[in-house]
PABA-726395 format. One line per 8 residues: their letters; for each residue x, y, z negated of N, C-alpha, C. Coordinates in steps of 0.1 Angstrom, whole numbers, plus 2048, in hexadecimal, padded with zeros to 3 digits. Layout:
a> X:Y:Z:X:Y:Z:X:Y:Z | ...
//
This chain:
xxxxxxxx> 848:333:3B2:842:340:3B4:841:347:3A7 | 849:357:3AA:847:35D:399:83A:35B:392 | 839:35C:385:82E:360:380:82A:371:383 | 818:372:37F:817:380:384:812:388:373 | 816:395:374:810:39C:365:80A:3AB:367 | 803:3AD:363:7FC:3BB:364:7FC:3C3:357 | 806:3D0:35B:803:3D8:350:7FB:3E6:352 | 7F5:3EC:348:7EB:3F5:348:7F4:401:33F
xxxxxxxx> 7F3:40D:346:7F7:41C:341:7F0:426:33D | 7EB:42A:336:7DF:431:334:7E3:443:333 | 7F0:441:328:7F9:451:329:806:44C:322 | 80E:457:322:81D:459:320:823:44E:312 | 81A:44E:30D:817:44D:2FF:81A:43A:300 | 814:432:309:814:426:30B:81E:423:315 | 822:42A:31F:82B:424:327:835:426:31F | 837:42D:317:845:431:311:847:41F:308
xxxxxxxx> 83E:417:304:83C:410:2FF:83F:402:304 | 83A:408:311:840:3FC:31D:84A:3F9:325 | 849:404:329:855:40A:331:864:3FD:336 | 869:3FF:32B:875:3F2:32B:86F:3E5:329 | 865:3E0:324:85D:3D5:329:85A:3CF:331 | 856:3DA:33C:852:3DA:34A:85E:3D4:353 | 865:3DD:350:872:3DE:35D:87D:3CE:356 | 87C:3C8:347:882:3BE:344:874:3AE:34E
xxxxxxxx> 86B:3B1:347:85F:3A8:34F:85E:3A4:35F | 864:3B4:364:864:3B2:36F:86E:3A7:378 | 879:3A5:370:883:39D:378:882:390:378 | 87C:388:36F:872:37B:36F:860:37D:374 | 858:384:376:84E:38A:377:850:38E:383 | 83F:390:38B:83B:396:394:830:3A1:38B | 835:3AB:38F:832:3B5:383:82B:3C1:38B | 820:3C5:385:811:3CF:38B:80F:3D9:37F
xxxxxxxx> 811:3E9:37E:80D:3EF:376:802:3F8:37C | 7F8:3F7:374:7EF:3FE:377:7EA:40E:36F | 7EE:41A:374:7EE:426:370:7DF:42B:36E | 7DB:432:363:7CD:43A:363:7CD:446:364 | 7C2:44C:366:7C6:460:365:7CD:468:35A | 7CC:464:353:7D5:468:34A:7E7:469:34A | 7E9:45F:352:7FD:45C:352:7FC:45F:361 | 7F4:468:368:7FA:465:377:803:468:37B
xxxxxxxx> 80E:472:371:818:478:373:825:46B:372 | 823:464:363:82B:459:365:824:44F:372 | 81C:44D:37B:81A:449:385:822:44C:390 | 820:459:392:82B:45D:39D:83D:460:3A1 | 83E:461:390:84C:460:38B:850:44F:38E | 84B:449:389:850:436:38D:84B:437:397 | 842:43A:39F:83E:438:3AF:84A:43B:3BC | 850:447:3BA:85C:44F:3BD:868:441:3BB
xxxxxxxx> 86A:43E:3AC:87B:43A:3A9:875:42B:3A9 | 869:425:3AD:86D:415:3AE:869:414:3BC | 865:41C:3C8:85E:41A:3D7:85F:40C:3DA | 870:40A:3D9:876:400:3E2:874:3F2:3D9 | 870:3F1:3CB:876:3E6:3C5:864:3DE:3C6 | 868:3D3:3CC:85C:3C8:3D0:859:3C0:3C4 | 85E:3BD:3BB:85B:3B7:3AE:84E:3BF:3A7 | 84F:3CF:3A6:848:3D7:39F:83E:3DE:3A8
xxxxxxxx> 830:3D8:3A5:825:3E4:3B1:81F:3E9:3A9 | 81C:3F9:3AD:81C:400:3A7:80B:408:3A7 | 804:407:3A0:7F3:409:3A3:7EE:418:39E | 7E7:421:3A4:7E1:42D:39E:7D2:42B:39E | 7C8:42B:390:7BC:42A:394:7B6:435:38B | 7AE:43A:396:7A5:44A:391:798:441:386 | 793:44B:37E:78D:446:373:783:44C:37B | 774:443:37D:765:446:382:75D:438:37C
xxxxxxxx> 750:43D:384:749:432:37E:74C:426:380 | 754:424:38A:751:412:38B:765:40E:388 | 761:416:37B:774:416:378:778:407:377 | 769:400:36F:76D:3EF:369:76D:3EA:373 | 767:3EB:37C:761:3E0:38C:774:3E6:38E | 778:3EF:394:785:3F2:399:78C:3E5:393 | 792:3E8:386:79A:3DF:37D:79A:3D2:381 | 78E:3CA:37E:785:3BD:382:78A:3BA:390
xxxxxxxx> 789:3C4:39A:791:3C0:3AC:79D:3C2:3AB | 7A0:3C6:3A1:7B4:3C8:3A2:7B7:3BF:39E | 7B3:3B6:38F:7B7:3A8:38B:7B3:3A3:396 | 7A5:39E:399:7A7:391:39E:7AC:392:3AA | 7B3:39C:3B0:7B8:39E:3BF:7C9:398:3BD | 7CD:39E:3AE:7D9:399:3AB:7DD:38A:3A3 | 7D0:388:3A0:7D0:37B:397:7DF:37A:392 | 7E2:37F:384:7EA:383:37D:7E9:376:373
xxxxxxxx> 7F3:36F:36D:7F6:368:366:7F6:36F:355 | 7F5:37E:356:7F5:380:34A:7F1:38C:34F | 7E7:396:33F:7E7:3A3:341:7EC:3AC:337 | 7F5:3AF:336:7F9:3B8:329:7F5:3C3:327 | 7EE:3C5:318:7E8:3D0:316:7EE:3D7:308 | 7ED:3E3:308:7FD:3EE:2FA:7F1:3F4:2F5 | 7F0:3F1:2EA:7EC:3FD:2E6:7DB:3FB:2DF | 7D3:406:2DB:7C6:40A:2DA:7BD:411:2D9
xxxxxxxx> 7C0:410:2E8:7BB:420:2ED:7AC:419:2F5 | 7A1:422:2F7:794:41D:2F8:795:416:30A | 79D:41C:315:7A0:41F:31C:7A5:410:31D | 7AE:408:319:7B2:3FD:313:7A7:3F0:312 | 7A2:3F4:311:790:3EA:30B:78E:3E5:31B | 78D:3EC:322:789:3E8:333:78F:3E1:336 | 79D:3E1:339:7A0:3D7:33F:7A6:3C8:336 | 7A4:3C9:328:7A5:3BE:31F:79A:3B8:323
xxxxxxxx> 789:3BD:324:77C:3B8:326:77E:3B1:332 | 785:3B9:340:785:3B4:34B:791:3A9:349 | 797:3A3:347:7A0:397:343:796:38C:340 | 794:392:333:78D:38A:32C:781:37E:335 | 77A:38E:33A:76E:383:344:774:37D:350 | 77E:37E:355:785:379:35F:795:36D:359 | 795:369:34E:797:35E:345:7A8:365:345 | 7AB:369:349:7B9:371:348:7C0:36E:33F
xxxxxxxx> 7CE:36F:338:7D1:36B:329:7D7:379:325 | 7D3:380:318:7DA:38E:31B:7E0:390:30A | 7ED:395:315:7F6:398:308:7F5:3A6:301 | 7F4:3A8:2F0:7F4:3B5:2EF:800:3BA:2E1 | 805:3C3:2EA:80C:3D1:2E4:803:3D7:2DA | 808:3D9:2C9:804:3E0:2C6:7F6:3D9:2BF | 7F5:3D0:2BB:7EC:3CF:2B2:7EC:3CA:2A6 | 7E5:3CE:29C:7E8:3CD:28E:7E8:3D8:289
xxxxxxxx> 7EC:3E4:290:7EF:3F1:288:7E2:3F7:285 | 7E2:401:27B:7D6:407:277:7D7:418:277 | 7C5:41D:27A:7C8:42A:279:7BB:42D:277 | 7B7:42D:263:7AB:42C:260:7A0:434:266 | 7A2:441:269:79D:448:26C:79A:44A:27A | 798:442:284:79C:445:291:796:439:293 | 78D:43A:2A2:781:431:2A7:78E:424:2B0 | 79D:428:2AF:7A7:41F:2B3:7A4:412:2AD
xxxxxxxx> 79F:412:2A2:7A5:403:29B:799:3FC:29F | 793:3FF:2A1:787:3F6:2A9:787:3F5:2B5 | 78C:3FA:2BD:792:3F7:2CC:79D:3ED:2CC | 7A8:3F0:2C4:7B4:3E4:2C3:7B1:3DB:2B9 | 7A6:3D9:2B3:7A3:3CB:2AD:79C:3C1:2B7 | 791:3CD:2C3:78C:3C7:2D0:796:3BD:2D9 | 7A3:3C1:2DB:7AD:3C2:2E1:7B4:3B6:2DD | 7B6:3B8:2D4:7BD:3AA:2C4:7B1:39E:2C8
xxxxxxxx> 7A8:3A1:2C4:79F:393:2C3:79B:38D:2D2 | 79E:393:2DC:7A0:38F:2EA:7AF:387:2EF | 7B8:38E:2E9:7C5:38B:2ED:7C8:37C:2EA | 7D4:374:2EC:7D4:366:2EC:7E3:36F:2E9 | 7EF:375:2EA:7FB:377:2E3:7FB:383:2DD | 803:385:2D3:7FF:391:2CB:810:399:2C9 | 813:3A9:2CB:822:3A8:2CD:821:3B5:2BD | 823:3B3:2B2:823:3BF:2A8:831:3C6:2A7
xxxxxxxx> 82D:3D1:2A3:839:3DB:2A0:83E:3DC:293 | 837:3D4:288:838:3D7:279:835:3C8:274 | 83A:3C6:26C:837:3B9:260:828:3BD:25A | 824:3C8:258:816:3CD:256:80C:3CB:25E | 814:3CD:269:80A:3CC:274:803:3BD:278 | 812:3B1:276:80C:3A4:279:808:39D:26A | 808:3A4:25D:801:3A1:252:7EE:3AA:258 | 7EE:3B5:25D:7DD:3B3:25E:7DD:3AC:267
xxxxxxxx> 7DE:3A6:273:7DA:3A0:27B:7DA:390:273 | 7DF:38C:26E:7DD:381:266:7D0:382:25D | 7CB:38A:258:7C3:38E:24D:7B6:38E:256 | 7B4:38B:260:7A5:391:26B:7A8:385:270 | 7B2:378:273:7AE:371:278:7B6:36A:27F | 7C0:373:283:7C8:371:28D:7D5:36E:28C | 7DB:362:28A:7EB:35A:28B:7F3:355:28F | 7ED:350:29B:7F1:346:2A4:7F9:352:2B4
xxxxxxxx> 805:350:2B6:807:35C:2BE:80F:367:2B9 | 810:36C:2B2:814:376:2AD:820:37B:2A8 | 825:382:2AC:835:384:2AD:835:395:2AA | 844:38E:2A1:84D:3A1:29D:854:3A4:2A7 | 850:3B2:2B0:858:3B5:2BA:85E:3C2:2B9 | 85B:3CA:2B0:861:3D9:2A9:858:3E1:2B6 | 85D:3F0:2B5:856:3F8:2BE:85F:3F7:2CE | 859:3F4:2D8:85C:3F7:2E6:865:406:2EE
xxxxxxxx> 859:40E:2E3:864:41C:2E7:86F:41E:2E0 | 873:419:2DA:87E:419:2D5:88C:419:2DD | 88C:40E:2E1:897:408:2EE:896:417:2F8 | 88B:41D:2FD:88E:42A:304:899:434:300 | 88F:437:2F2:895:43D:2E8:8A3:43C:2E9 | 8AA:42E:2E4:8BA:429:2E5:8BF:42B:2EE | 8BB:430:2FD:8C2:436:307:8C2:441:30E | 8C3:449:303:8C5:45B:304:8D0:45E:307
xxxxxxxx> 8CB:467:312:8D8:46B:31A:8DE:477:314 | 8E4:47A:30C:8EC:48A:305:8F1:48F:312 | 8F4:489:320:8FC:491:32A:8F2:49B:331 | 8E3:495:32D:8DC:4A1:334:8CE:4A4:329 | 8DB:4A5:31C:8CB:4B0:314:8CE:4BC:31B | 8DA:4C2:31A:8D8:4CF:31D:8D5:4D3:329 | 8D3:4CD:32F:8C9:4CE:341:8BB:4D0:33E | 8B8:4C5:335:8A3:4C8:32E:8A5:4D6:328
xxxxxxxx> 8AE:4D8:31E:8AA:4E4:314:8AA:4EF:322 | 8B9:4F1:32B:8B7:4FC:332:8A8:4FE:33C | 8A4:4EF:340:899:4F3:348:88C:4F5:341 | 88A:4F7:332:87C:4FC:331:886:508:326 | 894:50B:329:896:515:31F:895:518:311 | 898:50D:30A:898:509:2FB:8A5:506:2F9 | 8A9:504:2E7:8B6:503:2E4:8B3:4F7:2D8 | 8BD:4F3:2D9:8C0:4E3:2D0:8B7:4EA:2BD
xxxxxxxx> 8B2:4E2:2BD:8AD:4E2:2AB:8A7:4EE:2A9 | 8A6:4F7:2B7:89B:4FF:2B5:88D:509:2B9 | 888:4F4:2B6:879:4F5:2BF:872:4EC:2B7 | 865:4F3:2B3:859:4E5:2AA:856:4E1:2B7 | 854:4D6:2B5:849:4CA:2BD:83E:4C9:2B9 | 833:4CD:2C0:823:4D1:2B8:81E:4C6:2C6 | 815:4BA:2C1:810:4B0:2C9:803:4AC:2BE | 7F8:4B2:2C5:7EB:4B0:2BF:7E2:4A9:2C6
xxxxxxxx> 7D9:49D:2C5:7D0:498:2C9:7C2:49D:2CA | 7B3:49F:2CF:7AA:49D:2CC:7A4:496:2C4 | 7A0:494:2B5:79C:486:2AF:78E:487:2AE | 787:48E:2B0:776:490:2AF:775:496:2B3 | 762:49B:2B6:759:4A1:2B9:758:4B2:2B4 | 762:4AD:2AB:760:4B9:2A1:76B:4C3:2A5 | 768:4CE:2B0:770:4D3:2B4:776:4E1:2AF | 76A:4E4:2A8:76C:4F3:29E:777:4EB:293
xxxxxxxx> 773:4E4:28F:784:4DB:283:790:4DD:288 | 78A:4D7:290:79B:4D7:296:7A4:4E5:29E | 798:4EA:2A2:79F:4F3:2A5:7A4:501:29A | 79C:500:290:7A1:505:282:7AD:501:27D | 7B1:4F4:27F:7BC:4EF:27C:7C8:4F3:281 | 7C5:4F0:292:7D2:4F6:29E:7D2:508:298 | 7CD:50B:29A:7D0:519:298:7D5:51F:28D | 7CF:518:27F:7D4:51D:273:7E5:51A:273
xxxxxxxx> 7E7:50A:27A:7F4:505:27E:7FE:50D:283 | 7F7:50C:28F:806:519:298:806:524:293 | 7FA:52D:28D:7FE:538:286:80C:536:27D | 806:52D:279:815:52A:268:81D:527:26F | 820:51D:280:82F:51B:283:833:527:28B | 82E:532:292:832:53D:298:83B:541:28A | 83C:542:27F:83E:54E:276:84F:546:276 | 854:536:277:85D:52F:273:866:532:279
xxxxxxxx> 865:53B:286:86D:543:291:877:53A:296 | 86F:530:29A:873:526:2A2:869:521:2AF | 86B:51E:2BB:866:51E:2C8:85A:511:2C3 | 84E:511:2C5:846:50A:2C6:83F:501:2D4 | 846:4F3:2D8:842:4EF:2E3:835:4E3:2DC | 82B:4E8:2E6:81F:4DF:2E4:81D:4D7:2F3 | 81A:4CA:2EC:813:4C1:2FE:80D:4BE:2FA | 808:4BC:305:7F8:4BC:30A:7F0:4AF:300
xxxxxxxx> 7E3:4B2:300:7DA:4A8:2F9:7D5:4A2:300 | 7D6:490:2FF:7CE:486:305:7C0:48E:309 | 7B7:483:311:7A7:48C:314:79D:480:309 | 7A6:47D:2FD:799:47A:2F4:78C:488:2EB | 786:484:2EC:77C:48D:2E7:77E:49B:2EE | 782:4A6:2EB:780:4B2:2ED:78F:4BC:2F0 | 79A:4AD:2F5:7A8:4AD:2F6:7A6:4B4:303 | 79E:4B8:30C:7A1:4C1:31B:79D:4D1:316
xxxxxxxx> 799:4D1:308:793:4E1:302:7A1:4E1:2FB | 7A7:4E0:2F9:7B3:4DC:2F0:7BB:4E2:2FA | 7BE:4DA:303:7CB:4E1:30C:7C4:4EB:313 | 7BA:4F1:319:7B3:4FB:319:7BB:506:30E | 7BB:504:306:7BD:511:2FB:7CC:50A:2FB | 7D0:501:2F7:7E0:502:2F9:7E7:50A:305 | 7E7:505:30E:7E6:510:31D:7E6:520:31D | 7DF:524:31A:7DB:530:314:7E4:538:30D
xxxxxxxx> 7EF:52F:301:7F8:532:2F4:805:539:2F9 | 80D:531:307:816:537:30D:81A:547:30B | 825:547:305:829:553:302:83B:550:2FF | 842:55B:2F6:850:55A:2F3:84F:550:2E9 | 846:54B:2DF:848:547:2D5:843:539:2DA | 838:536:2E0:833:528:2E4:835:522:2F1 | 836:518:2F3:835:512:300:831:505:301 | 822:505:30D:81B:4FF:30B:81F:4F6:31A
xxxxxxxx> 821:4E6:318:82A:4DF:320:817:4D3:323 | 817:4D2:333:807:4C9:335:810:4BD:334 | 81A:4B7:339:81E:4AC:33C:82C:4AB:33E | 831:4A5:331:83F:4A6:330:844:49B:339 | 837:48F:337:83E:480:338:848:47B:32D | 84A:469:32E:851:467:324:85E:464:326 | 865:467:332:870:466:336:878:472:32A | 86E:47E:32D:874:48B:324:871:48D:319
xxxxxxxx> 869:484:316:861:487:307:86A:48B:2F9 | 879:47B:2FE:87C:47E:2F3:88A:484:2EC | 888:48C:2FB:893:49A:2FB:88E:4A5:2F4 | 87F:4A3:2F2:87A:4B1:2E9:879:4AB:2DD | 879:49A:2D9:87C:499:2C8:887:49B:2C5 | 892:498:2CD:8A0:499:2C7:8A2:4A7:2C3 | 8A0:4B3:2CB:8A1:4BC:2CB:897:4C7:2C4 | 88B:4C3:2BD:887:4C9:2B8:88A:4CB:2A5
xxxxxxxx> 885:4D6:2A1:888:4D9:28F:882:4CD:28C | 872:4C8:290:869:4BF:285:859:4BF:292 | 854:4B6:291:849:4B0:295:83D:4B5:28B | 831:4B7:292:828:4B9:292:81C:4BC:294 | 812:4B3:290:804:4AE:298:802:49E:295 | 800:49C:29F:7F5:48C:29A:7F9:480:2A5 | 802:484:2AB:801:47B:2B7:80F:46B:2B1 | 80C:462:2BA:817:455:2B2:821:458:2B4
xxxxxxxx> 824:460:2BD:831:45E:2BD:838:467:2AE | 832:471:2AC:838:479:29D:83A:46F:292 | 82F:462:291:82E:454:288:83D:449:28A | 83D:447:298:846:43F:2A0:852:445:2A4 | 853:448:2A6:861:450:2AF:869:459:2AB | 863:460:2A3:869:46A:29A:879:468:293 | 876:460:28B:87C:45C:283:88A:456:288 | 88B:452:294:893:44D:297:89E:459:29C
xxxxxxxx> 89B:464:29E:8A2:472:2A3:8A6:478:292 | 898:472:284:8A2:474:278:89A:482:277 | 88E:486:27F:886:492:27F:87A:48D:275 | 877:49D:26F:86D:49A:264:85D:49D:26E | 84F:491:269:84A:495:26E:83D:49A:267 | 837:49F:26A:826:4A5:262:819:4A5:26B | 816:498:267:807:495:26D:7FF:49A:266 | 7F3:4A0:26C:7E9:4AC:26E:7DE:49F:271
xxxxxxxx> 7D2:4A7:269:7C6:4A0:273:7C7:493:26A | 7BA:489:26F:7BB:47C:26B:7C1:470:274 | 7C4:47A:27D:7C6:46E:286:7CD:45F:286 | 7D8:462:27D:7E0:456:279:7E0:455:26D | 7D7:458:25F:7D6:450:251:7D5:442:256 | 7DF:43D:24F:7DC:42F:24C:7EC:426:256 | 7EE:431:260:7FC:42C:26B:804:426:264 | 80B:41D:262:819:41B:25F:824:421:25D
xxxxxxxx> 82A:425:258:831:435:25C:840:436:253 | 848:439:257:859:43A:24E:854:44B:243 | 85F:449:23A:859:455:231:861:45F:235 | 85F:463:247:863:471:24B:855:47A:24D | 849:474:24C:839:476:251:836:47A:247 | 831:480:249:828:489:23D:816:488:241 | 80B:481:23A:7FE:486:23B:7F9:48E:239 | 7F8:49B:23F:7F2:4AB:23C:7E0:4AC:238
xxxxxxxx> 7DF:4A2:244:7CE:4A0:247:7CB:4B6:24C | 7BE:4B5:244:7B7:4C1:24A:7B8:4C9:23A | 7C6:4C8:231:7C8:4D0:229:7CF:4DD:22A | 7C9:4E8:22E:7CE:4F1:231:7DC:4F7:225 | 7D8:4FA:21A:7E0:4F9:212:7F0:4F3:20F | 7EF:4E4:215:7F8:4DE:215:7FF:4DD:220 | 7F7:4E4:22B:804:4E2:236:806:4F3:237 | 807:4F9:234:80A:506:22B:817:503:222
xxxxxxxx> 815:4FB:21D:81C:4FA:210:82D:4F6:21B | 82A:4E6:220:834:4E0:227:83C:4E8:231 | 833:4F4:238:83A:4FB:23F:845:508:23E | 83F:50A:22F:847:515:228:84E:511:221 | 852:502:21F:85F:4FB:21A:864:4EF:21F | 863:4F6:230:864:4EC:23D:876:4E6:23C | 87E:4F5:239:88B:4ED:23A:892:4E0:22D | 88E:4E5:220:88E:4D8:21B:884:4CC:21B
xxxxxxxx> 87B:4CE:221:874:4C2:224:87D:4B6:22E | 883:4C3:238:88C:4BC:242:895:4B5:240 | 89D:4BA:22D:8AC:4B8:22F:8A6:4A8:220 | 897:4A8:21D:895:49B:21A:897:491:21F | 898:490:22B:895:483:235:89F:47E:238 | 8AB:480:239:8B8:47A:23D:8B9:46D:238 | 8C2:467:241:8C2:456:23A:8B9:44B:237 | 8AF:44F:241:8A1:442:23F:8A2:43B:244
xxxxxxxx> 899:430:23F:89A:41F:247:88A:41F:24C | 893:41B:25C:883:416:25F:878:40E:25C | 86D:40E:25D:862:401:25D:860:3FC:270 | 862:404:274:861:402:288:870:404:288 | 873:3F3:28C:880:3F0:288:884:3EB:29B | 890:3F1:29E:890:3F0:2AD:896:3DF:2B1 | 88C:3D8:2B7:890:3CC:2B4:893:3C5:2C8 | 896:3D1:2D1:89B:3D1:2DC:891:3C9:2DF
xxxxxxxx> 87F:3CF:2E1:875:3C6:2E3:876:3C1:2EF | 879:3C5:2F9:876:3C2:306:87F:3B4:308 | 889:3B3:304:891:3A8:302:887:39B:2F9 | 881:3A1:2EE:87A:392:2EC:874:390:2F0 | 868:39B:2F1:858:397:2FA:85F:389:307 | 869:390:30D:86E:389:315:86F:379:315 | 877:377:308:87C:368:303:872:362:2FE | 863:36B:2F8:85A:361:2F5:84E:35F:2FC
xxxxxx> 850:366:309:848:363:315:84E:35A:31B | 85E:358:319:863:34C:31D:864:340:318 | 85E:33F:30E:85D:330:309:84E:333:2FE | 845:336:303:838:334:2FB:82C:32B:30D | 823:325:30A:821:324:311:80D:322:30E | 809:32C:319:7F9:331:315:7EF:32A:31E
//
């Protein structure tokens, strides 16, 4: 009888991380993903193109009070031999807890990484110190996890999205660009998170921001903000922006995501993928905000923080900043994860 595994999707952002994990897992695996409000779009998109395939069931659960009790009757209804959990996202914490109290053994994506400033590193240290296998994206990443404690388990698996990444289709960019009506290399990618309470900041930020990129006379596509902190006021006023110069996209998904890195001048905002993904398109990026001091990051990222001055400065000498970056070596090194996770789920034994 297969073994059984349960993965968790929280937004675009993580499945893109899983994604080929999933569908390699599946062919030795009896495999269960379970979607949250946030990705229900990638819900319905694999709900549609896997209907028929019996290896992969496919779960949507609405976020309410008795979100943990839900979780809790989904394991033990599937009594899963493993629960894989990406990431460190708060959202994340639930169903590692629910494993946890139901003795589960859970693998995790993504831990070790750091992002001083961001209530994440204490969610994925939660996550880490529960877990029994540990799958890192950086040699940094399985040096902190060694430093808090943790050794035993732990494996270099490079970034997950990557492998997506490696199978871009060029026969249908120009199908994406015609259908939201954009042109190759000339569109910023503006992707901003919610990171606190503090919504007058941030919104001083976005605004001072798109002012200075409207002037670069280049098409401005923004997506949507996760619903951390005050991220549903966020796309509220993003929403609003639509005009000749902006266009404000709720849910690209990650199938398309990264049709708009390839294709855009340069990245900017706070979100991982501008840290992670970028670079591999060879696009310069400029994180805003605090959200990722401390990330891991190739020297295409720039930390702006909440210096107005300085992202002023980078934007008015945005094209040679651009023609800096050529020729870099990664630190998220594409190590065709899904393939090992594979081989060391096949000969580790928990």
């Amino acid at each position: 009888m297969a073994k059984k595994i349960i993965f968790h999707s929280t937004n675009r952002s993580d499945f893109s991380y899983t994604k080929n994990i999933i569908f390699k897992l599946s062919k030795n695996y009896e495999t269960h993903i379970i979607f949250y409000d946030d990705n229900k779009k990638e819900y319905l998109n694999l709900k549609k193109e896997y209907s028929n395939n019996k290896r992969i069931n496919i779960i949507f659960l609405n976020n309410s009070n008795s979100f943990t009790k839900n979780i809790i009757d989904i394991i033990m209804k599937v009594k899963p031999d493993f629960n894989f959990i990406v990431g460190d996202r708060k959202e994340m914490v639930r169903p590692t807890l629910a494993s946890h109290y139901l003795d589960i053994p859970i693998l995790h994506l993504g831990g070790g990484e750091s992002t001083k400033n961001s209530p994440d590193d204490n969610y994925r240290n939660i996550i880490s110190k529960l877990s029994c296998v540990h799958f890192c994206s950086t040699k940094f990443a399985k040096y902190r996890l060694n430093k808090i404690g943790i050794s035993k388990k732990v494996y270099l698996v490079g970034v997950a999205s990557y492998e997506e990444l490696s199978k871009f289709d060029f026969s249908i960019n120009k199908k994406i660009l015609k259908k939201y009506d954009l042109y190759e290399n000339k569109i910023i990618l503006f992707s901003f998170h919610s990171e606190s309470f503090d919504l007058n900041k941030e919104m001083k930020l976005i605004k001072f921001t798109i002012k200075k990129l409207i002037k670069l006379k280049y098409k401005v596509v923004i997506t949507s903000s996760n619903n951390d902190f005050n991220g549903h006021l966020l796309n509220k006023y993003f929403s609003g922006l639509n005009n000749n110069n902006i266009l404000f996209l709720d849910s690209i998904g990650s199938k398309h995501f990264k049709y708009f890195i390839y294709n855009c001048k340069f990245m900017i905002g706070n979100s991982s993928s501008g840290i992670i993904e970028s670079i591999f398109f060879n696009k310069l990026n400029l994180s805003l905000g605090n959200r990722q001091i401390g990330r891991d990051h190739d020297k295409n990222t720039f930390f702006l923080k909440y210096n107005f001055k300085l992202i002023e400065y980078y934007l008015k000498n945005i094209e040679n900043k651009i023609m800096d970056i050529k020729d870099m070596k990664y630190i998220y090194k594409n190590y065709k994860s899904s393939n090992v996770i594979n081989n060391i789920l096949n000969k580790i034994c928990i």
